[in-house]
Residue frames as qw, qx, qy, qz and C-alpha x, y, z in Angstrom:
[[0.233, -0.852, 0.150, 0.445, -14.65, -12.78, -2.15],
 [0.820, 0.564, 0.079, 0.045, -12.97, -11.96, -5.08],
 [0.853, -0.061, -0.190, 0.483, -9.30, -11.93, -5.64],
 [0.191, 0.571, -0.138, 0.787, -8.39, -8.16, -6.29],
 [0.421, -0.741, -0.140, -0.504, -10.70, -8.00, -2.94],
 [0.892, -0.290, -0.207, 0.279, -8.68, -10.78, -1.27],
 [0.702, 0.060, -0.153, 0.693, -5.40, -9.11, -1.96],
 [0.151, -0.716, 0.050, -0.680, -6.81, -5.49, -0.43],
 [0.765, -0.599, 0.052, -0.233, -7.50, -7.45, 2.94],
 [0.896, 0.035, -0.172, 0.408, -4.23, -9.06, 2.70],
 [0.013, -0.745, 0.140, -0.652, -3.04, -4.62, 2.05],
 [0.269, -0.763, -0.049, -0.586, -4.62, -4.21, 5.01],
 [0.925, -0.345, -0.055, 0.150, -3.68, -7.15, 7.43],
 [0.843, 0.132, 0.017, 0.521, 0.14, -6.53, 6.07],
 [0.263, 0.888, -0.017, 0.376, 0.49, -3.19, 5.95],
 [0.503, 0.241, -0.587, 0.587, 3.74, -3.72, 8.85],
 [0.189, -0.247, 0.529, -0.790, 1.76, -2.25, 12.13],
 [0.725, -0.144, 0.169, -0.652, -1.25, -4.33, 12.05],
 [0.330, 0.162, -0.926, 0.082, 0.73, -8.54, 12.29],
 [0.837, -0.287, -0.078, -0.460, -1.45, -10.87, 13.49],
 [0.029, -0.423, 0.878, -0.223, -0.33, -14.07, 15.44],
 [0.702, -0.028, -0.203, -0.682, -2.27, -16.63, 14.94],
 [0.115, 0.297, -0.944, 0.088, -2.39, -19.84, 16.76],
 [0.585, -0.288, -0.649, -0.392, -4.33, -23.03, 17.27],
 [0.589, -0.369, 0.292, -0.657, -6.41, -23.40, 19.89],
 [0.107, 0.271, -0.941, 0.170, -5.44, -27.12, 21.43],
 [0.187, -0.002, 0.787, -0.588, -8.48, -27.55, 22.98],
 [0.601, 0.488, -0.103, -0.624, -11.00, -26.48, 20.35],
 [0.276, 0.538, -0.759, -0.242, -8.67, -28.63, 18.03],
 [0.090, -0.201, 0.963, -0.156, -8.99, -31.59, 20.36],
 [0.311, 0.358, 0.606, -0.639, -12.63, -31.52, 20.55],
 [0.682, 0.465, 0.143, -0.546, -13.39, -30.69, 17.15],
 [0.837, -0.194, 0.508, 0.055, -10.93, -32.60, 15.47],
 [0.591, 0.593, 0.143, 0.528, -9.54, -30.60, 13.31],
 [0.338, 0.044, -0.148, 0.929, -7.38, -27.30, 13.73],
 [0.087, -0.922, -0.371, -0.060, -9.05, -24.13, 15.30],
 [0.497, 0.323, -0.048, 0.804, -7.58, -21.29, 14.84],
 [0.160, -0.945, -0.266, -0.103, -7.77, -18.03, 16.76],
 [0.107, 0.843, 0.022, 0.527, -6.30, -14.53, 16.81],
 [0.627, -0.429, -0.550, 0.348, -3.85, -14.19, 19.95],
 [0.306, -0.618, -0.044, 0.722, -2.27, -10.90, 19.82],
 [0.494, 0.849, 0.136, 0.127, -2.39, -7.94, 17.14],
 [0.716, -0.023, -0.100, 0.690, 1.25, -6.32, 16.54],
 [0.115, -0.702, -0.252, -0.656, -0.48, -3.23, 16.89],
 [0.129, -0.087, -0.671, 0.725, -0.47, -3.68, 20.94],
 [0.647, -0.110, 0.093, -0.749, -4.26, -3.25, 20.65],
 [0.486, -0.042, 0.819, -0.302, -6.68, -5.77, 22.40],
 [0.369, 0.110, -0.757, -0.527, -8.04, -8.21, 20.13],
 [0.649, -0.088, 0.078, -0.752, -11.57, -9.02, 20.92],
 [0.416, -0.068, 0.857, -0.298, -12.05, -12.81, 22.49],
 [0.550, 0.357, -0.230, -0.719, -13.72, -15.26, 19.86],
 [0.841, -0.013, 0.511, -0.177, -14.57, -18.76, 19.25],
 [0.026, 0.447, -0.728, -0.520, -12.05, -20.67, 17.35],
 [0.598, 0.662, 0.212, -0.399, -12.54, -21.39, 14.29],
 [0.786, 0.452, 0.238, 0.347, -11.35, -21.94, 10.71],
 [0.540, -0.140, 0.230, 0.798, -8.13, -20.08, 9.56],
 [0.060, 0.521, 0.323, 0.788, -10.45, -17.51, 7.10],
 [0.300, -0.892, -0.230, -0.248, -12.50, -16.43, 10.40],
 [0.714, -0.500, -0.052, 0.488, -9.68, -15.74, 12.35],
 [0.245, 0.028, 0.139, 0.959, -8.04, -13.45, 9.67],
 [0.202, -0.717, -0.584, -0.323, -11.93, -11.98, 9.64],
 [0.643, -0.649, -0.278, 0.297, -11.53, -11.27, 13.20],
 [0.501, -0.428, 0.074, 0.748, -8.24, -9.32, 12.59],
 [0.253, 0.218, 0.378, 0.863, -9.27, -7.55, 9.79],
 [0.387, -0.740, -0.550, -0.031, -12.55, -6.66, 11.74],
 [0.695, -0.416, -0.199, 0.553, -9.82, -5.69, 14.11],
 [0.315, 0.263, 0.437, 0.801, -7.92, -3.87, 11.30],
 [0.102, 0.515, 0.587, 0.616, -10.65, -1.84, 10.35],
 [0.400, -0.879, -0.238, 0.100, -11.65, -0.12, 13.74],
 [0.522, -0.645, 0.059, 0.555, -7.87, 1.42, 13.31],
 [0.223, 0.217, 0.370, 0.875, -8.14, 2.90, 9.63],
 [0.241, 0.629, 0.384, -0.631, -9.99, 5.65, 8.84],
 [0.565, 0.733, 0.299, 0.232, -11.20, 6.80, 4.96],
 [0.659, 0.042, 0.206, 0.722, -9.15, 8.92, 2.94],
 [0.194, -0.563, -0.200, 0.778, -8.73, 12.45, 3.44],
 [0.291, 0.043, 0.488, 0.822, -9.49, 12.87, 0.01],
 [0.386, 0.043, -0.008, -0.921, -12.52, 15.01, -1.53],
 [0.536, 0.351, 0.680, -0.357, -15.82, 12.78, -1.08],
 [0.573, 0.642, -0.027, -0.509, -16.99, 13.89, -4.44],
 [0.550, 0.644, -0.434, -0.307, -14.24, 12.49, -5.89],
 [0.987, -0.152, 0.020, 0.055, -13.67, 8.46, -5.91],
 [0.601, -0.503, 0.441, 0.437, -10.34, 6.95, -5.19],
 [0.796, 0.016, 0.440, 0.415, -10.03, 5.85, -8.24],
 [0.125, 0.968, 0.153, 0.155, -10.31, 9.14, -9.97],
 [0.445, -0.837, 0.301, -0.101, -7.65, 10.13, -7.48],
 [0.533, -0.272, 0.635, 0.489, -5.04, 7.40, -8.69],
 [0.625, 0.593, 0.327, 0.388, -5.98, 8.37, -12.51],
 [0.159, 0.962, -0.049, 0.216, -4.74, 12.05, -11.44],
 [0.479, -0.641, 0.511, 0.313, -1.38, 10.98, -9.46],
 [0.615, 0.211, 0.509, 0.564, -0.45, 8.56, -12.80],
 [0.347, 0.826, 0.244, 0.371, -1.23, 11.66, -14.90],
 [0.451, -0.879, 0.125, 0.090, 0.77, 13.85, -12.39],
 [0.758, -0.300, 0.506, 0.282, 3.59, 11.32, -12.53],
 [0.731, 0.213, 0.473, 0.443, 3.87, 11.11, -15.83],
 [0.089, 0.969, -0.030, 0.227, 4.04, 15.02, -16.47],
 [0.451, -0.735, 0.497, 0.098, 6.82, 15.39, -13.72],
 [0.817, -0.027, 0.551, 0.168, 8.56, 12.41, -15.64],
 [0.621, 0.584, 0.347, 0.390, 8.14, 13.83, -19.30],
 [0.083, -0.978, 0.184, 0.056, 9.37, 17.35, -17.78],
 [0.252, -0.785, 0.508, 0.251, 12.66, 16.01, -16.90],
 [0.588, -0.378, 0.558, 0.448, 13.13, 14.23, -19.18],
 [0.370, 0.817, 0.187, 0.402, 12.40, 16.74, -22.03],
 [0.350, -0.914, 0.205, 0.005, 14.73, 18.82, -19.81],
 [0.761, -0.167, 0.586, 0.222, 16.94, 16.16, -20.11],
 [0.555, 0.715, 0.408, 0.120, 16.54, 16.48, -23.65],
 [0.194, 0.936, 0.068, 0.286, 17.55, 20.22, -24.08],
 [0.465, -0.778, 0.383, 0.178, 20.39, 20.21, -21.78],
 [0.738, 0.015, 0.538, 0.407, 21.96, 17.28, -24.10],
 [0.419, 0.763, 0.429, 0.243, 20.70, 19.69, -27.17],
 [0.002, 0.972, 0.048, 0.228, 22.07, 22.79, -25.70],
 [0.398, -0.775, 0.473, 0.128, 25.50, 21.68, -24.45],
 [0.787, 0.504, -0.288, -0.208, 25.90, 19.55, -27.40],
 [0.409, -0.399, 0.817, -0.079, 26.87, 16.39, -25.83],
 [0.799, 0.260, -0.457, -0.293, 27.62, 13.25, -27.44],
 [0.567, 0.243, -0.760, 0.205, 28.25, 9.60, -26.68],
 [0.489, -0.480, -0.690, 0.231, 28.06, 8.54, -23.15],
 [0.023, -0.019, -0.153, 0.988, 28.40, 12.30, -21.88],
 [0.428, -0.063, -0.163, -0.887, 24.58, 12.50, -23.28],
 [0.709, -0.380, -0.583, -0.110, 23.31, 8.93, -22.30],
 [0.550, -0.251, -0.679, 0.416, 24.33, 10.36, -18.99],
 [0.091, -0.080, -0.046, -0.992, 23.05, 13.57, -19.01],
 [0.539, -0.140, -0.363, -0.747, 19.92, 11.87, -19.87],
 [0.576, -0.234, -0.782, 0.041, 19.86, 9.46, -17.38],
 [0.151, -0.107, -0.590, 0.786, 20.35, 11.25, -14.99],
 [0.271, 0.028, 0.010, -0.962, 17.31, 13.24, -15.89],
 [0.610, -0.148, -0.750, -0.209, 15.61, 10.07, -16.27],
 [0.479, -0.145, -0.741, 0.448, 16.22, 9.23, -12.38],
 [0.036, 0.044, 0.220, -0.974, 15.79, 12.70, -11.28],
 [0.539, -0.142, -0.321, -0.765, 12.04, 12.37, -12.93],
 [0.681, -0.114, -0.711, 0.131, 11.78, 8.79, -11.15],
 [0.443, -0.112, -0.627, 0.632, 12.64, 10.41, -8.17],
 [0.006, 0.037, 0.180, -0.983, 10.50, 12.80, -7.80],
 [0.621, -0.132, -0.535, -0.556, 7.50, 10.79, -8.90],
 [0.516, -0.148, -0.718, 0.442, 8.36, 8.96, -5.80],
 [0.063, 0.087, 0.281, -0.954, 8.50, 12.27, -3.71],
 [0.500, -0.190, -0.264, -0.803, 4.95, 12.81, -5.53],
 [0.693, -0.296, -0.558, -0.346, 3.47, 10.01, -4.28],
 [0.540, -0.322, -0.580, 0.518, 4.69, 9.98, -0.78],
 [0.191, 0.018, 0.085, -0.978, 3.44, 13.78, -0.68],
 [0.473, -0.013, -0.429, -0.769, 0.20, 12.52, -1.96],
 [0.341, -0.058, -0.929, -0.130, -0.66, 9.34, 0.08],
 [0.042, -0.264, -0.838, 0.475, -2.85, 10.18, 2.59],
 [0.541, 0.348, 0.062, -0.763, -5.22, 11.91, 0.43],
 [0.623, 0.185, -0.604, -0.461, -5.44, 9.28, -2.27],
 [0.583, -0.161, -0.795, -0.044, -5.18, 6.04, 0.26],
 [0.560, -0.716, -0.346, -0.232, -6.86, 4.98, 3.07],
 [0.059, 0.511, -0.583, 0.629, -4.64, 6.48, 6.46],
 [0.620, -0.240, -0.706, 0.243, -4.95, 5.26, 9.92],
 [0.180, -0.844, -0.240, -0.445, -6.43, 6.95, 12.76]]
Protein backbone atom coordinates (compact mmCIF):
# COMPACT_ATOMS: atom_id res chain seq x y z
CA UNK A 1 0.00 0.00 0.00
CA UNK A 2 1.39 3.10 -0.73
CA UNK A 3 1.60 6.06 1.50
CA UNK A 4 -0.68 8.78 -0.20
CA UNK A 5 -3.03 5.46 -0.21
CA UNK A 6 -2.31 4.79 3.49
CA UNK A 7 -3.17 8.29 4.51
CA UNK A 8 -6.76 8.14 2.38
CA UNK A 9 -7.69 5.00 4.62
CA UNK A 10 -6.51 6.76 7.61
CA UNK A 11 -9.27 9.99 5.75
CA UNK A 12 -11.57 7.51 5.91
CA UNK A 13 -11.21 5.60 9.31
CA UNK A 14 -10.87 9.35 10.94
CA UNK A 15 -13.19 11.20 9.35
CA UNK A 16 -14.98 11.82 13.31
CA UNK A 17 -18.24 9.37 12.79
CA UNK A 18 -16.56 6.28 11.79
CA UNK A 19 -13.81 5.66 15.50
CA UNK A 20 -12.89 2.40 15.83
CA UNK A 21 -12.02 0.74 19.26
CA UNK A 22 -9.76 -1.58 19.04
CA UNK A 23 -8.74 -4.09 21.56
CA UNK A 24 -6.73 -7.21 22.17
CA UNK A 25 -8.21 -10.23 22.24
CA UNK A 26 -6.67 -12.04 25.64
CA UNK A 27 -7.32 -15.23 24.55
CA UNK A 28 -6.13 -15.21 20.94
CA UNK A 29 -3.07 -13.31 22.53
CA UNK A 30 -2.58 -16.11 25.04
CA UNK A 31 -2.60 -18.80 22.59
CA UNK A 32 -0.77 -17.23 19.94
CA UNK A 33 1.65 -15.46 21.81
CA UNK A 34 1.67 -12.42 20.63
CA UNK A 35 -1.08 -9.55 20.58
CA UNK A 36 -4.35 -10.13 18.53
CA UNK A 37 -6.13 -7.52 17.81
CA UNK A 38 -9.79 -7.15 16.90
CA UNK A 39 -12.39 -4.51 16.08
CA UNK A 40 -14.94 -4.19 19.14
CA UNK A 41 -17.26 -1.47 18.42
CA UNK A 42 -17.49 1.18 15.45
CA UNK A 43 -18.39 4.87 16.79
CA UNK A 44 -20.77 4.85 14.14
CA UNK A 45 -23.28 2.57 16.39
CA UNK A 46 -23.22 0.17 13.41
CA UNK A 47 -22.53 -3.64 13.95
CA UNK A 48 -19.13 -4.58 13.19
CA UNK A 49 -18.95 -7.91 11.57
CA UNK A 50 -17.33 -10.81 14.03
CA UNK A 51 -13.66 -11.79 12.88
CA UNK A 52 -10.70 -13.69 13.85
CA UNK A 53 -8.12 -11.76 15.65
CA UNK A 54 -5.44 -10.88 14.18
CA UNK A 55 -2.61 -8.42 13.51
CA UNK A 56 -3.27 -4.65 14.16
CA UNK A 57 -3.28 -3.89 9.99
CA UNK A 58 -6.27 -6.58 9.64
CA UNK A 59 -8.25 -5.21 12.18
CA UNK A 60 -8.08 -1.60 10.77
CA UNK A 61 -8.93 -3.73 7.30
CA UNK A 62 -11.96 -4.94 8.97
CA UNK A 63 -13.06 -1.35 9.89
CA UNK A 64 -12.32 0.15 6.86
CA UNK A 65 -14.17 -2.82 5.10
CA UNK A 66 -16.64 -1.62 7.64
CA UNK A 67 -16.06 2.04 6.58
CA UNK A 68 -16.72 1.48 3.16
CA UNK A 69 -20.28 -0.20 3.24
CA UNK A 70 -21.24 3.47 4.81
CA UNK A 71 -19.71 5.84 2.01
CA UNK A 72 -21.05 6.17 -1.11
CA UNK A 73 -19.09 7.82 -4.47
CA UNK A 74 -19.28 11.32 -5.19
CA UNK A 75 -22.17 12.98 -6.52
CA UNK A 76 -20.04 14.39 -8.97
CA UNK A 77 -20.35 13.97 -12.95
CA UNK A 78 -18.93 10.32 -13.82
CA UNK A 79 -17.31 11.71 -16.88
CA UNK A 80 -15.43 13.81 -14.96
CA UNK A 81 -12.56 12.38 -12.45
CA UNK A 82 -12.14 13.73 -9.00
CA UNK A 83 -9.23 15.03 -9.72
CA UNK A 84 -10.36 17.22 -12.51
CA UNK A 85 -12.93 18.32 -9.97
CA UNK A 86 -10.25 19.58 -7.33
CA UNK A 87 -8.23 21.30 -10.39
CA UNK A 88 -11.67 23.34 -10.96
CA UNK A 89 -12.43 24.27 -7.09
CA UNK A 90 -8.41 25.55 -6.83
CA UNK A 91 -9.12 27.49 -10.05
CA UNK A 92 -12.53 28.65 -8.59
CA UNK A 93 -10.75 29.61 -5.38
CA UNK A 94 -8.31 31.41 -6.71
CA UNK A 95 -10.66 33.66 -8.99
CA UNK A 96 -12.97 34.43 -5.90
CA UNK A 97 -9.58 35.31 -4.08
CA UNK A 98 -8.02 37.54 -6.94
CA UNK A 99 -11.65 39.26 -7.21
CA UNK A 100 -11.45 40.58 -3.79
CA UNK A 101 -8.61 41.27 -3.66
CA UNK A 102 -8.37 43.37 -6.90
CA UNK A 103 -11.52 44.86 -5.31
CA UNK A 104 -9.50 45.40 -2.52
CA UNK A 105 -7.24 47.07 -4.73
CA UNK A 106 -9.65 49.74 -6.23
CA UNK A 107 -11.39 50.62 -3.13
CA UNK A 108 -7.74 51.60 -1.65
CA UNK A 109 -7.26 53.37 -5.31
CA UNK A 110 -10.55 55.04 -5.28
CA UNK A 111 -10.79 56.37 -1.72
CA UNK A 112 -7.23 57.20 -1.78
CA UNK A 113 -6.12 55.64 1.34
CA UNK A 114 -2.79 55.58 2.72
CA UNK A 115 -0.74 53.97 5.47
CA UNK A 116 -2.44 51.53 7.65
CA UNK A 117 -6.03 52.85 6.52
CA UNK A 118 -5.03 50.89 3.10
CA UNK A 119 -3.10 47.83 4.61
CA UNK A 120 -6.49 47.52 6.19
CA UNK A 121 -8.71 48.08 3.60
CA UNK A 122 -6.75 45.47 1.91
CA UNK A 123 -6.77 43.03 4.39
CA UNK A 124 -9.74 42.98 4.96
CA UNK A 125 -10.39 42.16 1.37
CA UNK A 126 -7.79 39.67 1.70
CA UNK A 127 -9.94 37.72 4.48
CA UNK A 128 -13.17 38.44 2.90
CA UNK A 129 -11.60 36.42 -0.32
CA UNK A 130 -10.28 33.67 2.28
CA UNK A 131 -13.56 33.51 3.49
CA UNK A 132 -15.42 32.86 0.94
CA UNK A 133 -13.09 30.33 -0.61
CA UNK A 134 -13.99 28.52 2.50
CA UNK A 135 -17.82 29.06 1.88
CA UNK A 136 -16.78 27.67 -1.76
CA UNK A 137 -15.59 24.68 -0.67
CA UNK A 138 -18.06 23.74 1.92
CA UNK A 139 -20.79 24.52 -0.90
CA UNK A 140 -18.85 22.26 -3.10
CA UNK A 141 -17.97 19.13 -1.00
CA UNK A 142 -20.23 16.64 -1.70
CA UNK A 143 -19.84 16.82 -5.31
CA UNK A 144 -16.06 16.85 -5.42
CA UNK A 145 -15.53 14.25 -2.26
CA UNK A 146 -16.67 11.10 -1.46
CA UNK A 147 -20.21 11.65 0.95
CA UNK A 148 -21.74 9.09 3.11
CA UNK A 149 -24.87 7.33 2.59
Amino acid sequence: MTANARWIDRYLIDDGRHLPDIVIDEDASATAASARYRVATCSCGGRMPDHTPGSQEQALAVHLAHVQTKIVPAKGARWLPESARLVLLAAAMMVVWGACYAAGNVVVADQALTGAAAKAALGGAVILGFTLDFGLMVATRRYIAPTRA
